[in-house]
C-alpha positions as CSV (number, residue, x, y, z in Angstrom):
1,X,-30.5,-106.9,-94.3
2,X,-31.3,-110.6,-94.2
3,X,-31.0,-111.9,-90.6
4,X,-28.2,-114.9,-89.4
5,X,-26.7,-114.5,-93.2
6,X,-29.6,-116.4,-94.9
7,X,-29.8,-116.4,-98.5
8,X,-33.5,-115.0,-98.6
9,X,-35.8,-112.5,-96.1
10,X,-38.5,-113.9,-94.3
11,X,-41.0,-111.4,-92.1
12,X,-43.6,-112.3,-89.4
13,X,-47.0,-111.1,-90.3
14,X,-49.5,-110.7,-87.4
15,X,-52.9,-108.8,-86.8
16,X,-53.8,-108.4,-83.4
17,X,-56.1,-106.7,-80.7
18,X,-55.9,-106.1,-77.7
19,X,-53.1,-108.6,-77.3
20,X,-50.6,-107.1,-75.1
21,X,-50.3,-110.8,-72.3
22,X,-49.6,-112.3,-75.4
23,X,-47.4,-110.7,-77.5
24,X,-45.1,-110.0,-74.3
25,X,-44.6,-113.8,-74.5
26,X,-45.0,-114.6,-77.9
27,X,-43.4,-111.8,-80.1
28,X,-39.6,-112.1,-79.0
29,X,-39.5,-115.5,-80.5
30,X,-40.7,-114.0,-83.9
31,X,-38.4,-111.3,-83.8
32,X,-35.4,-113.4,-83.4
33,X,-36.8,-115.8,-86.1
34,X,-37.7,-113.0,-88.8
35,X,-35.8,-110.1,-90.3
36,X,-38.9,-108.2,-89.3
37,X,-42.3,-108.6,-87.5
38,X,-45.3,-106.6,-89.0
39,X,-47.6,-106.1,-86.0
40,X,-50.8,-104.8,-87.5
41,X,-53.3,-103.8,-84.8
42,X,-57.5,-103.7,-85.4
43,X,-58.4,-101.6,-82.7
44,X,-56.7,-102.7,-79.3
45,X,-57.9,-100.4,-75.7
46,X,-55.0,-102.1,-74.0
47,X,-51.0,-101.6,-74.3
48,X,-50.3,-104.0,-77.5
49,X,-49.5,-101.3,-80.1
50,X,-46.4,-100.1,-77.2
51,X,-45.3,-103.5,-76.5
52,X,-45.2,-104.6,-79.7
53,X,-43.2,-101.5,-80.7
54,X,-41.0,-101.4,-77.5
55,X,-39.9,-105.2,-78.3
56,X,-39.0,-104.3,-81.6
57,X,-42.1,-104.8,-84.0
58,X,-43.0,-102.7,-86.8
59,X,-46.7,-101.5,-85.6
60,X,-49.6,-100.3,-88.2
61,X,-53.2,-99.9,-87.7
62,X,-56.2,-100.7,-89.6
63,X,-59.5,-99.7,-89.0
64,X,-61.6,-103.2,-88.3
65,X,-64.2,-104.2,-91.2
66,X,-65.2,-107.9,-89.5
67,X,-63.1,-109.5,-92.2
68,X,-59.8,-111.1,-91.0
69,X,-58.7,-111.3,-95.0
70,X,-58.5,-107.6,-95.4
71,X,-56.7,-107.4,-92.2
72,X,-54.0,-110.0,-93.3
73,X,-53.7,-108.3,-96.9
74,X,-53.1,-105.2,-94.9
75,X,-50.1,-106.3,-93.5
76,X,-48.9,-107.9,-96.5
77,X,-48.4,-104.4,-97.8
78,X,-46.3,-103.6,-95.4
79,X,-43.6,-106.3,-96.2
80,X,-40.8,-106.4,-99.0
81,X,-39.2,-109.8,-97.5
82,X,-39.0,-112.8,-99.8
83,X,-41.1,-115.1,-98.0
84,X,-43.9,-114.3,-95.8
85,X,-45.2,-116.4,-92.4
86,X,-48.3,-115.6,-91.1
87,X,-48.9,-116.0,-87.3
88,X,-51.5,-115.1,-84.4
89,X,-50.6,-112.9,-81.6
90,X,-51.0,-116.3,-79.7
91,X,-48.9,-118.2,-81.2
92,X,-45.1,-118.3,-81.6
93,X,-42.2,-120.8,-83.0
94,X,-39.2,-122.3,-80.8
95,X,-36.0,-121.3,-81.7
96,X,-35.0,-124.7,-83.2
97,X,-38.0,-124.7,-85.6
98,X,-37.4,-121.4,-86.9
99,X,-34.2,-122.3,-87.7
100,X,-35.0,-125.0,-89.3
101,X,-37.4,-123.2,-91.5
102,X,-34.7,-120.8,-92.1
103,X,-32.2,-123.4,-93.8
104,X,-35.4,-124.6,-95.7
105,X,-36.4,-121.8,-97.3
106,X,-32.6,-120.7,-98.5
107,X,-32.9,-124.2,-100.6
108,X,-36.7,-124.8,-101.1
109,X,-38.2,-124.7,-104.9
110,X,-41.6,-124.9,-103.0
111,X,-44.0,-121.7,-103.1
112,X,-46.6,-122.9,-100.0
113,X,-45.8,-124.5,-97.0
114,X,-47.7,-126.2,-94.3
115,X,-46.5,-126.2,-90.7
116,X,-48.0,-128.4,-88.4
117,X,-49.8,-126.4,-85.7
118,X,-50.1,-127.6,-82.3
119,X,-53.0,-126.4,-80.0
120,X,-51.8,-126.3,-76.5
121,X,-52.9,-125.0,-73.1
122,X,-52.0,-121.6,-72.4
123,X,-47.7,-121.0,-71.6
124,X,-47.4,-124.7,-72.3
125,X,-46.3,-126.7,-75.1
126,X,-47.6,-130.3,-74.9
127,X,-50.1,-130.6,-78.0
128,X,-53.8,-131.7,-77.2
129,X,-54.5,-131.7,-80.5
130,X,-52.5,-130.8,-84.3
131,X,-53.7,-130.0,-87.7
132,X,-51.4,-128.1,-90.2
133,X,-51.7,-125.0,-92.0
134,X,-50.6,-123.4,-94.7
135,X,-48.4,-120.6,-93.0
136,X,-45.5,-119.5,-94.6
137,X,-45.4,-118.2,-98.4
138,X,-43.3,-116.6,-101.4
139,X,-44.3,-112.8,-101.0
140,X,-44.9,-112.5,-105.2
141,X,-47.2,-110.5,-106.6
142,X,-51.0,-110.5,-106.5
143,X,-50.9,-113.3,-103.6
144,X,-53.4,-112.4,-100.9
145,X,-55.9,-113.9,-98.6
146,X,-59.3,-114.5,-99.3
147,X,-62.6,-115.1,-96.5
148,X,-63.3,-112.8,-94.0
149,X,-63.1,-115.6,-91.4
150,X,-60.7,-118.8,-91.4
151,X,-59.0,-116.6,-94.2
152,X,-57.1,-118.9,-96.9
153,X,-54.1,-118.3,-99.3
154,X,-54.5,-117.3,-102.8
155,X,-52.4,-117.5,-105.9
156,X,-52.8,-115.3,-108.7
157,X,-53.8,-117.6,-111.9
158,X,-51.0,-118.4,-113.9
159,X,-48.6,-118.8,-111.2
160,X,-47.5,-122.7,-110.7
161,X,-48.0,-123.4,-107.0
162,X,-45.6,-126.3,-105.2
163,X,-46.8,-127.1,-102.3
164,X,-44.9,-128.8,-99.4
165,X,-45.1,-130.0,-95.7
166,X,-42.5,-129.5,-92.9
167,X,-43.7,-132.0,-90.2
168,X,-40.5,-131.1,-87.4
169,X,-40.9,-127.1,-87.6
170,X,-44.0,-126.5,-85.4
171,X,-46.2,-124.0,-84.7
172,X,-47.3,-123.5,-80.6
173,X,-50.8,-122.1,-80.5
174,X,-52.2,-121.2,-77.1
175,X,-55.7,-121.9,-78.1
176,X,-56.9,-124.2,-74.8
177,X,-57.5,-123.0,-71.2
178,X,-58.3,-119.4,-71.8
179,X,-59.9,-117.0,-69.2
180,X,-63.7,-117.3,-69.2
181,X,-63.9,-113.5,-70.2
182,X,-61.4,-113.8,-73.2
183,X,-63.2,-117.1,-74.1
184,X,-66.5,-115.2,-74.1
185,X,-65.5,-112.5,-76.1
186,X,-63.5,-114.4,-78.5
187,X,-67.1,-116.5,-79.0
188,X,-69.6,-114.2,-79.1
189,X,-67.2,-112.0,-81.7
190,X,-66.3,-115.2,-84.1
191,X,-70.0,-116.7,-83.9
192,X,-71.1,-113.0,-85.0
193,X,-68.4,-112.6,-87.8
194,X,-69.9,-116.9,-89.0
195,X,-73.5,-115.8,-88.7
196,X,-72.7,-112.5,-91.0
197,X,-70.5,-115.1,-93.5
198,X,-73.1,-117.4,-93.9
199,X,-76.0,-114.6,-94.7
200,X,-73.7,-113.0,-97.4
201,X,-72.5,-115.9,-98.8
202,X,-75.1,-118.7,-99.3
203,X,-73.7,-120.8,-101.5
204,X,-70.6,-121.2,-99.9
205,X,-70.9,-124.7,-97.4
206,X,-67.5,-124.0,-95.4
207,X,-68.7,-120.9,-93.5
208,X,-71.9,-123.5,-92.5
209,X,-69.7,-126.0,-91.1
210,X,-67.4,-123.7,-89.5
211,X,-70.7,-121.5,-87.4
212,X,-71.8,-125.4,-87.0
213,X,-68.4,-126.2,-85.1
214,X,-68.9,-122.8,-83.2
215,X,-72.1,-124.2,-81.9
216,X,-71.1,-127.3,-81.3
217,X,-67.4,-126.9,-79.8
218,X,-66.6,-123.4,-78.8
219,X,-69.6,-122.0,-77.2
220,X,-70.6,-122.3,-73.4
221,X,-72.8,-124.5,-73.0
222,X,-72.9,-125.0,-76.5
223,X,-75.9,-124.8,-78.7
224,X,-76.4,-128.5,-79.8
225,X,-79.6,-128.1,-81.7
226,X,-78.4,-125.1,-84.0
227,X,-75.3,-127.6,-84.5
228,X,-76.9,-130.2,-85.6
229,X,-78.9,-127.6,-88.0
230,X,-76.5,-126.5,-89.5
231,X,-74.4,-129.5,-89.8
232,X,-77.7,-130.9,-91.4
233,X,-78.2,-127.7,-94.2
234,X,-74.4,-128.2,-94.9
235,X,-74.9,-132.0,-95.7
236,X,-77.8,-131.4,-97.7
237,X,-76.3,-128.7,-99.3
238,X,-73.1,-130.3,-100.9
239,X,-73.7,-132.9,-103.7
240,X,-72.6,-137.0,-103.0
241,X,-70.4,-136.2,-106.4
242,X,-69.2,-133.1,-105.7
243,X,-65.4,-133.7,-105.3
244,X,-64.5,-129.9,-104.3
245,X,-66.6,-130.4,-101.3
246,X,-66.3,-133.8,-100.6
247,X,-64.4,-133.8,-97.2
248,X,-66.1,-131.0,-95.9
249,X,-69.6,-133.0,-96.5
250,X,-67.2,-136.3,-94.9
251,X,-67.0,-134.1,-92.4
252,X,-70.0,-132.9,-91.8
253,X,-71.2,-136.4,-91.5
254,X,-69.0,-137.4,-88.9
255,X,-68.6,-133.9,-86.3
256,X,-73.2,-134.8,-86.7
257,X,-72.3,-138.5,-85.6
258,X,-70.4,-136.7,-82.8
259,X,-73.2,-135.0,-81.8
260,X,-75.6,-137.6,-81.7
261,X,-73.3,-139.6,-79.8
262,X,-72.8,-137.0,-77.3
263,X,-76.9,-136.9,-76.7
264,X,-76.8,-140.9,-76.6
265,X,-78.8,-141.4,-80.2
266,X,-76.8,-143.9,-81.0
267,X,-78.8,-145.2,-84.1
268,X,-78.3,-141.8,-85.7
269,X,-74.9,-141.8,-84.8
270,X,-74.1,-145.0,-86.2
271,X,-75.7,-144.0,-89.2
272,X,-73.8,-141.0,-89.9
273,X,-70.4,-142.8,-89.2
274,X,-71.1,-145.1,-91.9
275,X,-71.8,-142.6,-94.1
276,X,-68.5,-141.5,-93.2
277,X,-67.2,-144.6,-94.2
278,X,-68.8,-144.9,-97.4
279,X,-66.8,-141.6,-98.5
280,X,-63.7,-142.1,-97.1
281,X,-62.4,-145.0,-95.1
282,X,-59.2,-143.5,-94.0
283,X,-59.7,-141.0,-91.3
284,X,-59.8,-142.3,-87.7
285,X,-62.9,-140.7,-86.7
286,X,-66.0,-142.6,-88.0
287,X,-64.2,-145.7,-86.2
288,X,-64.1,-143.8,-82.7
289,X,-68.3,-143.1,-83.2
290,X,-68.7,-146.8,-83.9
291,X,-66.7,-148.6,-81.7
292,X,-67.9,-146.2,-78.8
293,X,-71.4,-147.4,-79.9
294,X,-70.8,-151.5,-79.8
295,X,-68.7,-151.0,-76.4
296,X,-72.0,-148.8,-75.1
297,X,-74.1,-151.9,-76.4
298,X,-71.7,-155.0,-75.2
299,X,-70.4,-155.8,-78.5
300,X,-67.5,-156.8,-78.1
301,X,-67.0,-158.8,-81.3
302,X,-67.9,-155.8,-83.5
303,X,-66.1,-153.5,-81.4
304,X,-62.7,-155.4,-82.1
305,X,-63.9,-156.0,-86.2
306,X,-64.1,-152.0,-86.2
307,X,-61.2,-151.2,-84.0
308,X,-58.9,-153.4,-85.3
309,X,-59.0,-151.8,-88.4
310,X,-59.1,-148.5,-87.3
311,X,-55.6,-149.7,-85.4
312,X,-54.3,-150.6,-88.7
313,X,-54.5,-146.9,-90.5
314,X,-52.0,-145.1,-90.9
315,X,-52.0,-141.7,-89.1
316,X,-53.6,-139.2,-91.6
317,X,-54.5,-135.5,-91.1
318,X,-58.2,-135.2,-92.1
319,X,-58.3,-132.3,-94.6
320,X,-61.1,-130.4,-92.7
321,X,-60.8,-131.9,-89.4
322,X,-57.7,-131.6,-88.5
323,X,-55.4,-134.4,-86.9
324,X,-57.1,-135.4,-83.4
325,X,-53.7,-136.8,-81.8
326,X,-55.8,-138.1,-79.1
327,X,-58.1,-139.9,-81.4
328,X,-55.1,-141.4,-83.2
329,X,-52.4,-142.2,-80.0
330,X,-55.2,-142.8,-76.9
331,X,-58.6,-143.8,-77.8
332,X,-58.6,-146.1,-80.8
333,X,-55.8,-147.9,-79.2
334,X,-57.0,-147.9,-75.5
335,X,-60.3,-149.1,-77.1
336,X,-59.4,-152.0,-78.6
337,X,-56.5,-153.0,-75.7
338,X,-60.1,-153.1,-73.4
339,X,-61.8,-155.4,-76.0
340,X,-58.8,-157.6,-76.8
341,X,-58.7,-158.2,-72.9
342,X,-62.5,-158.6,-73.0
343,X,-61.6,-161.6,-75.6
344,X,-59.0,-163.2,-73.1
345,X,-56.6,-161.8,-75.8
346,X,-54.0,-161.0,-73.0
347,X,-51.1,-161.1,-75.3
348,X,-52.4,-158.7,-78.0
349,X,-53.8,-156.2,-75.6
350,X,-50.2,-156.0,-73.9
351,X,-49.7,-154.2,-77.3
352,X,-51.4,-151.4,-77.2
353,X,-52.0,-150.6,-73.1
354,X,-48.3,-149.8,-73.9
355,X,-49.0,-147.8,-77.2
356,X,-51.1,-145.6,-74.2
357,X,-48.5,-145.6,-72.0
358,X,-45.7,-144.8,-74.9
359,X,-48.5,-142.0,-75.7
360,X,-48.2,-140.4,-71.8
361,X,-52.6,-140.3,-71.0
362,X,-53.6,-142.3,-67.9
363,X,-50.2,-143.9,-67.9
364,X,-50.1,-144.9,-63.8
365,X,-53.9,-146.7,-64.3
366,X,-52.5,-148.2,-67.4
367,X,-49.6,-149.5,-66.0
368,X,-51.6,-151.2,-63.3
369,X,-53.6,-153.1,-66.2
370,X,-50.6,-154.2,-67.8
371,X,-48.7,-155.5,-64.6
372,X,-52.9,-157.1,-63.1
373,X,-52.0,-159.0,-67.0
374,X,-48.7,-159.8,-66.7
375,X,-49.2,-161.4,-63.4
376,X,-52.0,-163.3,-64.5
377,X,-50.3,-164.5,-67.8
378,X,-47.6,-165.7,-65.3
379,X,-49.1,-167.5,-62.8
380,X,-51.0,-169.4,-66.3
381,X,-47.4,-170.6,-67.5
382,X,-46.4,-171.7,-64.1
């Protein structure tokens, strides 16, 4: 039976563990947005398998192996629905979204779709940061997931694959704020599953820069100097011509310019930003590493040369990266709002102290720059 009359099935696929916080909070807005839920539990102590199954999920088990790809494929068994959407135990859909992915998938031609996923403080909904993902899929034959970590889609050969975006059906993942323990476990399991990846598959660069990241942005305190190793053996390892890899290596160069930043080596920094540049010109942030440079070294004038351009891109989710909303709505236009008032450009900065505002971060201190201006450009015309 195909829930709300929809012309085709759609079921919820989830793997979890020792989930149960979650899924109390999470799983009913699957279950009213599917036609089923596929809970497949890896080995949870706690209550999950009984909540999941009290609230209406169907519940499997699979033995863990340290490969989140076998795990999915596992539950993929377990469906006959049309379409497939693949989802974390900590993450869930509003009802509007899902049914407006519901109406989209009765009419689509498309065979892939990204949903824009929006990382958010734990029971809350405001983004801190969005990237998408490929998340919901036709369930044909022989598609599966391949990597055992930061598993991927696959399409049997043969098949022809349209791929398509839905920017207004999103995807709330309660990634930020966790409890220290949960953080620690999650950590210390991930950076064990990366280290194992990287050992069995040498030649494959992504599994570098992901353990990199780990090091860099997810442990406590984290581990700057194997970062910047491994950021380093992943830029070395990826060709200048290789296409396949080429915004992996862009980003390799600019989360390293991060990290040189963040220890104040600032001509290492600046180097690695421009090597950015050089790739790619179109992502926002080689332009925050730079301009954060010249405004550390008083340049104002190349701080507004970089910045102004960087104000003039057009939003773009980097294809590695992510989308840094901050980056994109806050920093590159708070940056050069500071340097345009530096100039005695009062009219221009106006502009984008309200583009903060507009964006909601430090809006009572912003406000209080923009009135300080608007004073000031007052008493000049009187």
């Amino acid at each position: 039976m195909i829930k709300n009359d929809h012309k085709v099935s759609l079921d919820i696929c989830i793997i979890a563990k020792n989930e149960e916080d979650n899924l109390r909070k999470t799983l009913p807005y699957s279950l009213a947005g599917a036609d089923n839920v596929i809970v497949v539990d890896t080995g949870s102590t706690d209550s999950t398998k009984k909540v999941a199954d009290d609230l209406g999920a169907k519940v499997f088990d699979f033995e863990w192996i340290g490969d989140f790809a076998a795990a999915r494929n596992f539950a993929l068994k377990q469906s006959k629905a049309q379409w497939i959407m693949r989802l974390d135990a900590d993450e869930h859909m509003p009802a509007e979204d899902s049914d407006r992915l519901r109406r989209f998938l009765d009419i689509t031609q498309c065979s892939l779709i990204n949903l824009p996923v929006l990382e958010c403080f734990y029971g809350q909904s405001d983004p801190k940061n969005i990237w998408f993902r490929q998340s919901v899929f036709r369930n044909l034959e022989g598609v599966h997931f391949e990597r055992a970590v930061n598993e991927r889609i696959v399409f049997p050969d043969g098949i022809n694959v349209e791929e398509c975006g839905l920017n207004d059906v999103r995807v709330i993942h309660w990634s930020l704020g966790l409890p220290d323990e949960k953080l620690k476990y999650k950590n210390i399991s991930r950076l064990k599953l990366l280290e194992d990846a990287v050992k069995n598959n040498p030649g494959d660069p992504f599994y570098v820069y992901l353990l990199a990241q780990r090091h860099m942005r997810f442990l406590k305190p984290p581990d700057m100097t194997k970062a910047e190793a491994n950021f380093t053996h992943l830029i070395d390892m990826i060709d200048s011509g290789d296409q396949k890899w080429k915004y992996l290596k862009h980003a390799g160069y600019a989360e390293r310019g991060h990290l040189f930043l963040s220890k104040q080596e600032y001509d290492l920094a600046e180097m690695d930003a421009n090597a950015a540049l050089d790739m790619d010109d179109s992502f926002i942030e080689p332009y925050i590493i730079l301009a954060t440079i010249y405004l550390v070294r008083k340049d104002n004038d190349n701080a507004l040369t970089i910045l102004k351009k960087a104000c003039s891109l057009k939003k773009k989710q980097h294809p590695v990266i992510g989308e840094n909303e901050f980056f994109w709505n806050v920093v590159r236009n708070s940056f050069y709002a500071s340097c345009l008032f530096e100039a005695k450009r009062y009219e221009e900065a106006l502009v984008y102290y309200q583009l903060v505002i507009d964006a909601g971060y430090n809006v009572e201190k912003t406000k209080s720059t923009v009135a300080t201006i608007k004073s000031a450009l007052r008493q000049k015309d009187h």
